[in-house]
N, CA, C and O atoms as a MOPAC input file, in Angstrom:
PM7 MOZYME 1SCF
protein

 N     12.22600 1   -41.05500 1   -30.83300 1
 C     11.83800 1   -40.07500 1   -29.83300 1
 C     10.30900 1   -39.96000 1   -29.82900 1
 O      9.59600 1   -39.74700 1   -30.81000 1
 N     10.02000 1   -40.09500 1   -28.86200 1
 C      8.43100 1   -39.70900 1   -28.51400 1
 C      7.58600 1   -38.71300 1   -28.59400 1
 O      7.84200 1   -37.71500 1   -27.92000 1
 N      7.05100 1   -38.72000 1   -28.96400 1
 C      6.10100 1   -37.66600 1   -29.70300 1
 C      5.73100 1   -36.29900 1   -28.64500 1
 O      5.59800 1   -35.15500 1   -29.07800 1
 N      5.58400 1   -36.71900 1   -27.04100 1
 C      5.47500 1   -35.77900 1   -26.47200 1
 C      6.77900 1   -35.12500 1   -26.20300 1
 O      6.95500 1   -33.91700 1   -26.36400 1
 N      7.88500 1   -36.12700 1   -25.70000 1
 C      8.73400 1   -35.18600 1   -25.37400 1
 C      9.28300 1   -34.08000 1   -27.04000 1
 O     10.07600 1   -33.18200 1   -26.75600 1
 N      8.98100 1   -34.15000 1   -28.20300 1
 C      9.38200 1   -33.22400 1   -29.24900 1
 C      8.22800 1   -32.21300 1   -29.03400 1
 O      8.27500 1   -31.07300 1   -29.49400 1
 N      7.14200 1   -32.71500 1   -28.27600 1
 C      6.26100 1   -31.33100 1   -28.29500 1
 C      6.20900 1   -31.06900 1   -26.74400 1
 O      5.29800 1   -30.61800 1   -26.05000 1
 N      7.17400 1   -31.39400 1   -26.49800 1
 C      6.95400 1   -30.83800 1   -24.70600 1
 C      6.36700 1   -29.45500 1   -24.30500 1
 O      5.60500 1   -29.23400 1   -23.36300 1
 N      7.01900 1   -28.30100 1   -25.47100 1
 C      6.72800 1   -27.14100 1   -24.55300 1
 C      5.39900 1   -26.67700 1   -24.75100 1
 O      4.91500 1   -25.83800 1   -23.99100 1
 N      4.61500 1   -27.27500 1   -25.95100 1
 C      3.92300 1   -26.97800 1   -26.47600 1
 C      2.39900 1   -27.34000 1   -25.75900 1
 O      1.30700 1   -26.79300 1   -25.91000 1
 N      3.00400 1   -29.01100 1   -24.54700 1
 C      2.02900 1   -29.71500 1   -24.50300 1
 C      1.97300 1   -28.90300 1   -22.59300 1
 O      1.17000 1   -28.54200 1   -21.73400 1
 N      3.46000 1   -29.01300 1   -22.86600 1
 C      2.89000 1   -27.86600 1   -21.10300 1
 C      2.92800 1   -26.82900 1   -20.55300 1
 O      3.00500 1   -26.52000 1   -19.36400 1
 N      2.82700 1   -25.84100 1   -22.17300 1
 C      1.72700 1   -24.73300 1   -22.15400 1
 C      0.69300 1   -25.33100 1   -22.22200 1
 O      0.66600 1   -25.56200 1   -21.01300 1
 N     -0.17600 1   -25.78100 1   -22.56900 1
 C     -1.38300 1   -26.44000 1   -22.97900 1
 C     -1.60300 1   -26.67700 1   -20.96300 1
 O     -2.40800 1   -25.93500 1   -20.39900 1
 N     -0.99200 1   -27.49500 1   -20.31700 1
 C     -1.30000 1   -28.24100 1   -19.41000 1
 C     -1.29600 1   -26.68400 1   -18.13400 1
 O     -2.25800 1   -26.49000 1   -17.39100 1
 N     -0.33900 1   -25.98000 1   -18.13800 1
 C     -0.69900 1   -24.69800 1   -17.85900 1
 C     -1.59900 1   -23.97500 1   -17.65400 1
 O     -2.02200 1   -23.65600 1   -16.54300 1
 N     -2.18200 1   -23.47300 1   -19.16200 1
 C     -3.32800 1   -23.20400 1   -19.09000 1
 C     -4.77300 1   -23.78000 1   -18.04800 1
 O     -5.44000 1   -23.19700 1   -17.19400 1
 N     -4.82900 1   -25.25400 1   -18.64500 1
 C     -5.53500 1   -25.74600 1   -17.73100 1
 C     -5.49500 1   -26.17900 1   -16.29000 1
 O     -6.45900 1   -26.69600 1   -15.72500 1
 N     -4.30100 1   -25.93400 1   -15.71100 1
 C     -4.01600 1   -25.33500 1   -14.21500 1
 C     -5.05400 1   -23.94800 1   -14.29000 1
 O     -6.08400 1   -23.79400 1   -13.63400 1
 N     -4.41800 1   -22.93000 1   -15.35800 1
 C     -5.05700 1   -21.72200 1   -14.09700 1
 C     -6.77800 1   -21.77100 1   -14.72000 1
 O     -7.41300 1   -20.78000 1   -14.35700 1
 N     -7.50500 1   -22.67900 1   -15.50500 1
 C     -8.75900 1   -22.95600 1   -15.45100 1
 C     -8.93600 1   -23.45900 1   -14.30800 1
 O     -9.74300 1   -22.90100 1   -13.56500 1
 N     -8.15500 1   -24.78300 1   -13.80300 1
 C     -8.76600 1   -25.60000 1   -12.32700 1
 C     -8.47800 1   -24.56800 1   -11.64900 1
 O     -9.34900 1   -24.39700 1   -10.79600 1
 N     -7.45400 1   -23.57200 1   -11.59700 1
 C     -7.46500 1   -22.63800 1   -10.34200 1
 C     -8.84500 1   -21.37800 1   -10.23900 1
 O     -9.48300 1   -20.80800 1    -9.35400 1
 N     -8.79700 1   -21.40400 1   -11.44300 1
 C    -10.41700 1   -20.35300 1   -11.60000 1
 C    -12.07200 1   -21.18600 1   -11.30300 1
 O    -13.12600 1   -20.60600 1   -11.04600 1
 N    -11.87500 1   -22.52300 1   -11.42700 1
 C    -12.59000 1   -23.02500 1   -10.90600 1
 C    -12.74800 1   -23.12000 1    -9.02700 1
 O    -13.67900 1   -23.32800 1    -8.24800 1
 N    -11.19900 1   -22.82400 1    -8.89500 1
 C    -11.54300 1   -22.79700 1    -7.24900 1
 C    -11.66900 1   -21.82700 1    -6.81200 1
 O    -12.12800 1   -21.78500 1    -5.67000 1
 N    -11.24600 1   -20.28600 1    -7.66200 1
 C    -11.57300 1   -19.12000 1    -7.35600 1
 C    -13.25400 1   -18.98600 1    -7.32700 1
 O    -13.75400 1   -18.38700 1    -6.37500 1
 N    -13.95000 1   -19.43700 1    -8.17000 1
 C    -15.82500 1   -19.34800 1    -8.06900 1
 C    -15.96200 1   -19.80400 1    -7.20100 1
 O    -16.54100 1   -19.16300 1    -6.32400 1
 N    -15.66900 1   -20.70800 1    -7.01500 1
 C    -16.22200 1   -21.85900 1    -5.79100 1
 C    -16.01900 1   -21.00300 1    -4.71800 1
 O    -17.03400 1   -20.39200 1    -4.38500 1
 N    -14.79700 1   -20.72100 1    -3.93600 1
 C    -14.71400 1   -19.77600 1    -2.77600 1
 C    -15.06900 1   -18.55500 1    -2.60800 1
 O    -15.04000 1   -17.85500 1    -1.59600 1
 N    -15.44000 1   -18.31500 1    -3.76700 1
 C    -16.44100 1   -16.24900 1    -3.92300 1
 C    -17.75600 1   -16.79200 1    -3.81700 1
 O    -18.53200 1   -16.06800 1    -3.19300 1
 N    -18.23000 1   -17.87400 1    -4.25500 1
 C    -19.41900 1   -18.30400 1    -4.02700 1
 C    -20.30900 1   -17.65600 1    -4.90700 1
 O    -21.34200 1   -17.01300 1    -4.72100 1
 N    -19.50300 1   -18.05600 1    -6.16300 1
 C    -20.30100 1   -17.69200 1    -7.42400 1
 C    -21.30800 1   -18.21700 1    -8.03400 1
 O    -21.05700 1   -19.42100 1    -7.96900 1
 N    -22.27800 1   -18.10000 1    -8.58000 1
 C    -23.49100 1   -18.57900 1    -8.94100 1
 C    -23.11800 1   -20.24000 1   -10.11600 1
 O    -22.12400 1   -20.70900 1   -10.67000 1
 N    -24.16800 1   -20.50500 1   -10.02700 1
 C    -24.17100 1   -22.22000 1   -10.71300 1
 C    -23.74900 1   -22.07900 1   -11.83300 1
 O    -22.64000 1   -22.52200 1   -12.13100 1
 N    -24.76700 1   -21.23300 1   -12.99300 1
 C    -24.10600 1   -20.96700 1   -13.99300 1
 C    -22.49200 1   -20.59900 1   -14.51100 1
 O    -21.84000 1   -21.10900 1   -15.42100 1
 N    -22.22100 1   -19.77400 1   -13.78600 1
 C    -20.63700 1   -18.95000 1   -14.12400 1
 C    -20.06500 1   -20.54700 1   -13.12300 1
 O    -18.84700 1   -20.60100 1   -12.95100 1
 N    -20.54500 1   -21.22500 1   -12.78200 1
 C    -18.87100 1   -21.98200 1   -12.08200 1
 C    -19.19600 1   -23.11800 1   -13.08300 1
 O    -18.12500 1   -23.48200 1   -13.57100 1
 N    -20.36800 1   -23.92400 1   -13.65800 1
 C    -20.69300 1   -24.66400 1   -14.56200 1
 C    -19.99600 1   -24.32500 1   -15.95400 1
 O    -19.44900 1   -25.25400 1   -16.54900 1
 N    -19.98400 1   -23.05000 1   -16.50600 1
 C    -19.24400 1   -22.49700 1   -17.53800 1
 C    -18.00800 1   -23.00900 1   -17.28500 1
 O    -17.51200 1   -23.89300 1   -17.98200 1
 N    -17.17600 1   -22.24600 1   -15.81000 1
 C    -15.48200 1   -22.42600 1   -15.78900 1
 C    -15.37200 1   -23.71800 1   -16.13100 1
 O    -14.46000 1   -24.10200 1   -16.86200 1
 N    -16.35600 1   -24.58600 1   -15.60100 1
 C    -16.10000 1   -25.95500 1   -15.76900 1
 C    -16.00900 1   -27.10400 1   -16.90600 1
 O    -15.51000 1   -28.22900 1   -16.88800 1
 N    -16.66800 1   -26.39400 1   -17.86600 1
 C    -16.89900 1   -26.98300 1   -18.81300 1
 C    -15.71200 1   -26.12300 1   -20.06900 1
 O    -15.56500 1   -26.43800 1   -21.25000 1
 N    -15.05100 1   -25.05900 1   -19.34900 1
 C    -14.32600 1   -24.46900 1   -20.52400 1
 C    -12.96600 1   -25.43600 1   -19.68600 1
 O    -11.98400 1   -25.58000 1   -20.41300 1
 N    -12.88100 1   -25.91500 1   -18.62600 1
 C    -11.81100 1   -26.74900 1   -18.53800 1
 C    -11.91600 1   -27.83900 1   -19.25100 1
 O    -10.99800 1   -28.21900 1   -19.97800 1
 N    -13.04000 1   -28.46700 1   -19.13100 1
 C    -13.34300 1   -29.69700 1   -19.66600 1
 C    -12.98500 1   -29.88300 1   -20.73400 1
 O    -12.25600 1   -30.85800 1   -20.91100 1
 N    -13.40600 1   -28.89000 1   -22.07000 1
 C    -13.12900 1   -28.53700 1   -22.91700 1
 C    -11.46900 1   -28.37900 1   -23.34200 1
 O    -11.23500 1   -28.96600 1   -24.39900 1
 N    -10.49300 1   -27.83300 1   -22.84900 1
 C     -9.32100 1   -27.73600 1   -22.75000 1
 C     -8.33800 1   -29.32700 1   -22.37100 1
 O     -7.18300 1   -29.69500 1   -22.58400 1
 N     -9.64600 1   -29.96300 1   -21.66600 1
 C     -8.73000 1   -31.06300 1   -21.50000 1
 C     -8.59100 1   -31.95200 1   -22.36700 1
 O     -7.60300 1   -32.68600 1   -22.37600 1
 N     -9.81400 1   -32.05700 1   -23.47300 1
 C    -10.34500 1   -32.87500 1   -23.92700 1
 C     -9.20200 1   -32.73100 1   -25.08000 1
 O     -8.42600 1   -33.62000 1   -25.43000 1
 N     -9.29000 1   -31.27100 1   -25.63500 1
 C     -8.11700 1   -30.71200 1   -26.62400 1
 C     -6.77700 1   -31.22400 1   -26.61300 1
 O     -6.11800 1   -31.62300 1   -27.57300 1
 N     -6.39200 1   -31.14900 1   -25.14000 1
 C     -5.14200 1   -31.90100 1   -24.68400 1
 C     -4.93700 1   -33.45500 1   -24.87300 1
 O     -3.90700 1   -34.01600 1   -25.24700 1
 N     -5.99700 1   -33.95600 1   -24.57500 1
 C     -6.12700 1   -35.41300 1   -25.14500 1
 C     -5.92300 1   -35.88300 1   -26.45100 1
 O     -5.12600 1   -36.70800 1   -26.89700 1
 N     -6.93300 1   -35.09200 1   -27.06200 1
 C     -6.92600 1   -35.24500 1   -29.05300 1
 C     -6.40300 1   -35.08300 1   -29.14100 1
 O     -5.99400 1   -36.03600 1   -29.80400 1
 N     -4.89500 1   -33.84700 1   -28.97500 1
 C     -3.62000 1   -33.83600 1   -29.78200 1
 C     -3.15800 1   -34.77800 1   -29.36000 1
 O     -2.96700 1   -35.59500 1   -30.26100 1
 N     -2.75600 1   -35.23700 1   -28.07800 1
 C     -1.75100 1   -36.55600 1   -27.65300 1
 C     -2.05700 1   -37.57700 1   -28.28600 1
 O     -1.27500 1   -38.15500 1   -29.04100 1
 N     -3.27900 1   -37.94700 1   -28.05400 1
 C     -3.69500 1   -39.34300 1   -29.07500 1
 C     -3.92300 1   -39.03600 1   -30.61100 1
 O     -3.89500 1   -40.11600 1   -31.20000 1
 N     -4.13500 1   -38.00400 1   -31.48300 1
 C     -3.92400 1   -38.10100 1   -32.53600 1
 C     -2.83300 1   -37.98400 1   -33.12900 1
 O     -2.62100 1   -38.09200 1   -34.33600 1
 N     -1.57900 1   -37.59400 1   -31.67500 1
 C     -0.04800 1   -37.74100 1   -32.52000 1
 C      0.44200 1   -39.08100 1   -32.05400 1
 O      1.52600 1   -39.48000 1   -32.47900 1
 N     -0.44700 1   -40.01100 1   -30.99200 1
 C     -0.40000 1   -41.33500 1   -31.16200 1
 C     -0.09200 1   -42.26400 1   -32.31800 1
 O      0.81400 1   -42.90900 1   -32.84400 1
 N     -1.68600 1   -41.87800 1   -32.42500 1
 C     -2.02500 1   -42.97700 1   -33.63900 1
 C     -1.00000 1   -42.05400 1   -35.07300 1
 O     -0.32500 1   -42.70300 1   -35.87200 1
 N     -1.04700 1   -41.33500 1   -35.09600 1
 C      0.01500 1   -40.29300 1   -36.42300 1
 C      1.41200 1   -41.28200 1   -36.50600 1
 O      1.69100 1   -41.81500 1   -37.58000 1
 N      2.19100 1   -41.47000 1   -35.40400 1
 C      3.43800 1   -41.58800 1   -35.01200 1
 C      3.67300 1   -42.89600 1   -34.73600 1
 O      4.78000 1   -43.36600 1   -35.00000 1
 N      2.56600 1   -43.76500 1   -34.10500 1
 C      3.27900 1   -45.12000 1   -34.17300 1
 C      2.16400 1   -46.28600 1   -34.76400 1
 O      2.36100 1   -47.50100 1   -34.80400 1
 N      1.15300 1   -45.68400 1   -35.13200 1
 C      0.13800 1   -46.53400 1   -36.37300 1
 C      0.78000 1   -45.87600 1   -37.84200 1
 O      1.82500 1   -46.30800 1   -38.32900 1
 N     -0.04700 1   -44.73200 1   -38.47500 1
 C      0.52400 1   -44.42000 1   -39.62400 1
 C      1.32200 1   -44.34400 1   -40.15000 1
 O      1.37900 1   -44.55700 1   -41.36100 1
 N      2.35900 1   -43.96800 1   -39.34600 1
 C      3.40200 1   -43.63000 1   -40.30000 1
 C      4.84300 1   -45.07600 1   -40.00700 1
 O      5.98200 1   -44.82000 1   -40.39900 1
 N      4.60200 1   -46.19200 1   -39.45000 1
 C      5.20800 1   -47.11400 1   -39.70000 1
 C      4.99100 1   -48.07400 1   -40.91900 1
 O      5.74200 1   -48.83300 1   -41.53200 1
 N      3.27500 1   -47.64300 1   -41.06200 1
 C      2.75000 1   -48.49500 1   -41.70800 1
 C      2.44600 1   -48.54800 1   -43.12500 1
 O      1.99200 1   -49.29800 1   -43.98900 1
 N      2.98100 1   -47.23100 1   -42.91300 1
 C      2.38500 1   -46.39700 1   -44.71200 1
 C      3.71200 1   -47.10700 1   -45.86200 1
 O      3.41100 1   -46.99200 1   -47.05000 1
 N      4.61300 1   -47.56000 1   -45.67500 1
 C      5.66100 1   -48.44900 1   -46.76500 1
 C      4.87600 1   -49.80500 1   -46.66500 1
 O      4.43400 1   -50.26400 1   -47.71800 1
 N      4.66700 1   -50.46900 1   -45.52600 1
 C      4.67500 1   -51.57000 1   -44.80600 1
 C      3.14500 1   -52.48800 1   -45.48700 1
 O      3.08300 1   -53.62500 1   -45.95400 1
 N      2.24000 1   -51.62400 1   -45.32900 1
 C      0.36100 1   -51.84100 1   -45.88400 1
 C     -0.01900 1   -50.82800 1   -45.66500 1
 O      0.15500 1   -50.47200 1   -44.50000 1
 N     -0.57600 1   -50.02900 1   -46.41100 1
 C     -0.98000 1   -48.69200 1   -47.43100 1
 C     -2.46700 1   -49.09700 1   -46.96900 1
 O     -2.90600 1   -48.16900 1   -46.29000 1
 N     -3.26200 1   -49.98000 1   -47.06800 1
 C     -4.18400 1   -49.78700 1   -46.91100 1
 C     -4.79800 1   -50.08800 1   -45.24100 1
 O     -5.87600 1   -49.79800 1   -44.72300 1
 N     -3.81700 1   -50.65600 1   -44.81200 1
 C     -3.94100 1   -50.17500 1   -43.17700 1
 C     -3.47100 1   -48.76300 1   -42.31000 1
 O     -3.98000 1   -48.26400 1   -41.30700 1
 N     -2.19200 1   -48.30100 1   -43.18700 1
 C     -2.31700 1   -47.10100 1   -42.94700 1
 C     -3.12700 1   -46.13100 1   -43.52100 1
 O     -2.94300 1   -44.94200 1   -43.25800 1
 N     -4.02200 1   -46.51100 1   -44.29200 1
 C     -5.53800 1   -45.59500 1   -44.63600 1
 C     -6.39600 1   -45.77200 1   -44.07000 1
 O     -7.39400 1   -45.07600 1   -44.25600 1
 N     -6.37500 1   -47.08600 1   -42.85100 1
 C     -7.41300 1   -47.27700 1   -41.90200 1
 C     -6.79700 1   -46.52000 1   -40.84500 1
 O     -7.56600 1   -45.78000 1   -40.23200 1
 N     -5.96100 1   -46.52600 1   -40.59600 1
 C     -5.15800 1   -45.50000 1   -39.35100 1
 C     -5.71200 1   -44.30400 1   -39.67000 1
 O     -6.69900 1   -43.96100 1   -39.01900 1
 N     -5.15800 1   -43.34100 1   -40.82500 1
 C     -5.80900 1   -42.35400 1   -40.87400 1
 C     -7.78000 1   -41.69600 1   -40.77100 1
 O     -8.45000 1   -40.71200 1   -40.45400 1
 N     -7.88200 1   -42.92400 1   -41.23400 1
 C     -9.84100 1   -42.85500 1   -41.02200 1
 C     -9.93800 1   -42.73600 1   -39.64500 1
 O    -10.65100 1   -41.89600 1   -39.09700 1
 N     -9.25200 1   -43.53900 1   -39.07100 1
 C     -9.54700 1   -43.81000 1   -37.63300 1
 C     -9.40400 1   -41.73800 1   -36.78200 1
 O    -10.24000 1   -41.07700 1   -36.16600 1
 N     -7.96300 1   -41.42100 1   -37.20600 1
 C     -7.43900 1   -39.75300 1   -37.23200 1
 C     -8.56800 1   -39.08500 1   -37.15900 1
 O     -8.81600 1   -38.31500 1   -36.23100 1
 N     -9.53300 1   -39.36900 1   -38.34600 1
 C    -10.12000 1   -38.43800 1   -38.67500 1
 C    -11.63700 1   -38.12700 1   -38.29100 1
 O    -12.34000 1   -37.12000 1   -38.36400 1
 N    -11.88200 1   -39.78500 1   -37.73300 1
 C    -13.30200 1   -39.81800 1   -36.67400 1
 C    -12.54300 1   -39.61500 1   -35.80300 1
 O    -12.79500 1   -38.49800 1   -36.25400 1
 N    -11.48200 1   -39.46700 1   -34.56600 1
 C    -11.29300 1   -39.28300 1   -33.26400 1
 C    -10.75700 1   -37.77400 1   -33.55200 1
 O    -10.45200 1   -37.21100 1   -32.50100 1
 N    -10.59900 1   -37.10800 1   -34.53200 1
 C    -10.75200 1   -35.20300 1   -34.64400 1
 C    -12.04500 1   -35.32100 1   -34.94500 1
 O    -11.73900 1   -34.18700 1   -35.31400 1
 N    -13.13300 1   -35.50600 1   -35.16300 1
 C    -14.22700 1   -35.22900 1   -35.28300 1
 C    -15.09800 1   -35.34100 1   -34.12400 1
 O    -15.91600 1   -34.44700 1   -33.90500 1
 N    -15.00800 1   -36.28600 1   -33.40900 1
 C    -15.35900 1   -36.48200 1   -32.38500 1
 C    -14.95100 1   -35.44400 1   -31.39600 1
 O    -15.79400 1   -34.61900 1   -31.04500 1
 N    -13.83600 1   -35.40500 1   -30.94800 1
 C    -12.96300 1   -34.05300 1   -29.51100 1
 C    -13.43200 1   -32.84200 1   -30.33100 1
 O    -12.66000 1   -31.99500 1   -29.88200 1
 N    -14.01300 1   -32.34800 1   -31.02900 1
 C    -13.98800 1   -31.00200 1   -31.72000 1
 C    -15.40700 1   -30.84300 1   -31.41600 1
 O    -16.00400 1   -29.82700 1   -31.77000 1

């Protein structure tokens, strides 16, 4: 089973949320809110999406690099995990 559908509800709350960011982004835009405050909404979506990404791809690589590999070569699944741990360092 695939990693999203076991976190489905989890992943679209997540995707939710960032609906009613794009929708608050179109709420500034049509009040004709200043650069700053619609640059903010925008970047706190951005931000949210990015979040949404890193979990999907770090339960990627979790689910079908590491953990096949960890009986299999131990020390490739310690390169999997390095890899985990620069791509959470990076989205954060």
């Amino acid at each position: 089973m695939s990693h999203t559908i076991r976190q489905k509800t989890k992943l679209l709350n997540r995707v939710r949320r960032i609906r009613g960011q794009v929708d608050a982004i179109e709420r500034a835009l049509e009040s004709e809110a200043g650069c700053e405050q619609v640059m903010h909404v925008i970047a706190g979506c951005r931000g949210a999406l990015n979040g949404l990404l890193g979990e999907v791809v770090e339960e990627h690589i979790q689910s079908h690099l590491v953990e096949p590999l960890k009986d299999k070569d131990p020390m490739a699944a310690g390169a999997a995990e390095e890899l985990v741990d620069v791509f959470r360092s990076y989205f954060k």
